[in-house]
N, C-alpha and C positions, 0 to 999 in steps of 0.2 A: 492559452494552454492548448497545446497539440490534440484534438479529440481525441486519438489511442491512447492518452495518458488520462484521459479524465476519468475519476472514482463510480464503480459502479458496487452495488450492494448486493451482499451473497449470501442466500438465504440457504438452509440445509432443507434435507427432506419434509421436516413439520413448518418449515414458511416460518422458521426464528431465524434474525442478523447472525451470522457467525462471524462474516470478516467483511473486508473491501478489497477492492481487487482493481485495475486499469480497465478500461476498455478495450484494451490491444488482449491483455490474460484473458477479460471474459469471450472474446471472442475466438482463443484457442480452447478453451473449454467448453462452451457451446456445438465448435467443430470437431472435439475428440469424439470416439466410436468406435467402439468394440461389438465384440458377442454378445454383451448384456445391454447393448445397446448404448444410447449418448450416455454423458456424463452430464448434461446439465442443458436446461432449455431458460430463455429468456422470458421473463414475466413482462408484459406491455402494459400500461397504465390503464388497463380494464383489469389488469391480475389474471388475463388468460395467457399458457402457456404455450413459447413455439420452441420446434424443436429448427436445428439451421436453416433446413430446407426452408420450411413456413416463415422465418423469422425474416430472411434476405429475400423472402417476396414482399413481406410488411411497405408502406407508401412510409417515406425518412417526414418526419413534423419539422418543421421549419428549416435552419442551416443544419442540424445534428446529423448530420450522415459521414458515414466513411465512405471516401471514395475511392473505388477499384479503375482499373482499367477498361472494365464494361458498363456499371451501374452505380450509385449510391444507394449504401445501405446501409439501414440505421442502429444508430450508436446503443445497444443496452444500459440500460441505469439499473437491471435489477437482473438478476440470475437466480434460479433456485438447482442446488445438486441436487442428481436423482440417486448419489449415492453417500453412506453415511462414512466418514473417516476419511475425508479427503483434503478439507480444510481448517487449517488449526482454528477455533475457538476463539473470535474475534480479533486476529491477526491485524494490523495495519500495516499499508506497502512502508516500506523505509522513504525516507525525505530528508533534507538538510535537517529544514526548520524544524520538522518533528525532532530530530536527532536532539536537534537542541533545547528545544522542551526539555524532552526527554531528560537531558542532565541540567536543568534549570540553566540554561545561559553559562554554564561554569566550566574552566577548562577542568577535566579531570586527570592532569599530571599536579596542575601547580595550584589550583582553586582558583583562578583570577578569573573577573567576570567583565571583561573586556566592549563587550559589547557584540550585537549581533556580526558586525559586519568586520570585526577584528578577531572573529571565531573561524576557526578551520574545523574541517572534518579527518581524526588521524586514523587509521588504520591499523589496530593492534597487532594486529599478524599483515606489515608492508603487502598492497598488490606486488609488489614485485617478486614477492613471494609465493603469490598465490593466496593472497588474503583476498576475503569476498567483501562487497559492499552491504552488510547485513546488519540487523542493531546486537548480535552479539561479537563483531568483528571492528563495530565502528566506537569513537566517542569522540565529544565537543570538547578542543585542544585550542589553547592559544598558538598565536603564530609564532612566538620565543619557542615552547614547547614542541613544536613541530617540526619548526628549523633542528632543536636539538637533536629531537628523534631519528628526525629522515626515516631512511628504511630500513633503521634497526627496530629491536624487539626493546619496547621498555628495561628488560631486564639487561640487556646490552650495553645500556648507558643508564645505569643507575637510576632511571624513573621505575614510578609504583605508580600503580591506577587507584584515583580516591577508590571506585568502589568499579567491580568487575562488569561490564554491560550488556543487558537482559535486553528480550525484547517488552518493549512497554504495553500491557495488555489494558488497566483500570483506568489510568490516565489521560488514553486515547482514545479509548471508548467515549470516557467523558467528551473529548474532545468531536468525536462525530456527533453526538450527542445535543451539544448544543453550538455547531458551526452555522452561520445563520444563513449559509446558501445548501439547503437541506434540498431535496429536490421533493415535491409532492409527492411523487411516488413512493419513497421513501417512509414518509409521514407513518404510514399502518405499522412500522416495522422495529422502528426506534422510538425514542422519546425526545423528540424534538426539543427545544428549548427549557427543557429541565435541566 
């Protein structure tokens, strides 16, 4: 996996999980800055905090660094916002797989549970429309169902959605919850293998 895409942990003003986030996002939120100053400093596996400047002086621990054009510098696993109302309440980025969790392995035009690798991802409002890759824009479609749809709107061609698509908050929680490459830093913040 590409280091800007690896999951780092985002903690709100009182130091509780609210969501997850990439590497590449916590590293534009680190670097936003205004009149009130940053939006967000990185927590290092002491739990002291930097704000960019300090952070990108930090020495990278083993491979984990991003590399720039002048230096490596290292990848955050943890972030805390310094402001309140910025990140939705334990959000997780969108993914295939999740996607498919998400609607138990089942297409949701026709119910058929095909298998992982005989699963598509359809697009209820077509990109070609302007549809975004979001979990209330996505759901886990057979490939009959997908062929049908193309880049019409379900109701275009006579399909119905089993059930409308939400983003999954309980279920993915669980799922950070007990994913067994939990990173120690981590550990304070979640409930590891429960």
């Amino acid at each position: 996996m590409n280091i800007l895409d690896q999951d780092v942990l985002i903690l709100n003003k009182n130091w509780q999980w609210i969501a997850m986030t990439t590497v590449k996002d916590a590293m534009t939120k680190i670097m936003s800055y205004d009149a009130d100053g940053y939006r967000a400093v990185v927590v290092d596996g002491d739990y002291q905090t930097h704000d960019y400047e300090s952070w990108i002086a930090q020495p990278v621990r083993g491979d984990s660094g991003i590399r720039t054009s002048r230096k490596l510098i290292p990848a955050p696993e943890i972030i805390l916002m310094l402001r309140y109302g910025e990140v939705p309440h334990h959000s997780i980025r969108w993914a295939r797989i999740r996607l498919l969790k998400r609607d138990k392995f089942t297409c949701q035009y026709c119910g058929a549970q095909p298998g992982v690798s005989s699963l598509t991802v359809d697009h209820v409002l077509p990109s070609s429309r302007g549809g975004k890759t979001s979990w209330e824009n996505t759901v886990a479609c057979c490939e009959d169902c997908n062929a049908k749809k193309a880049d019409k709107l379900p109701s275009e061609v006579g399909m119905k959605l089993r059930k409308l698509p939400a983003v999954p908050f309980a279920s993915l929680v669980k799922e950070v919850e007990t994913r067994e490459d939990v990173l120690e830093s981590w550990k304070p913040f979640i409930r590891a293998g429960k």
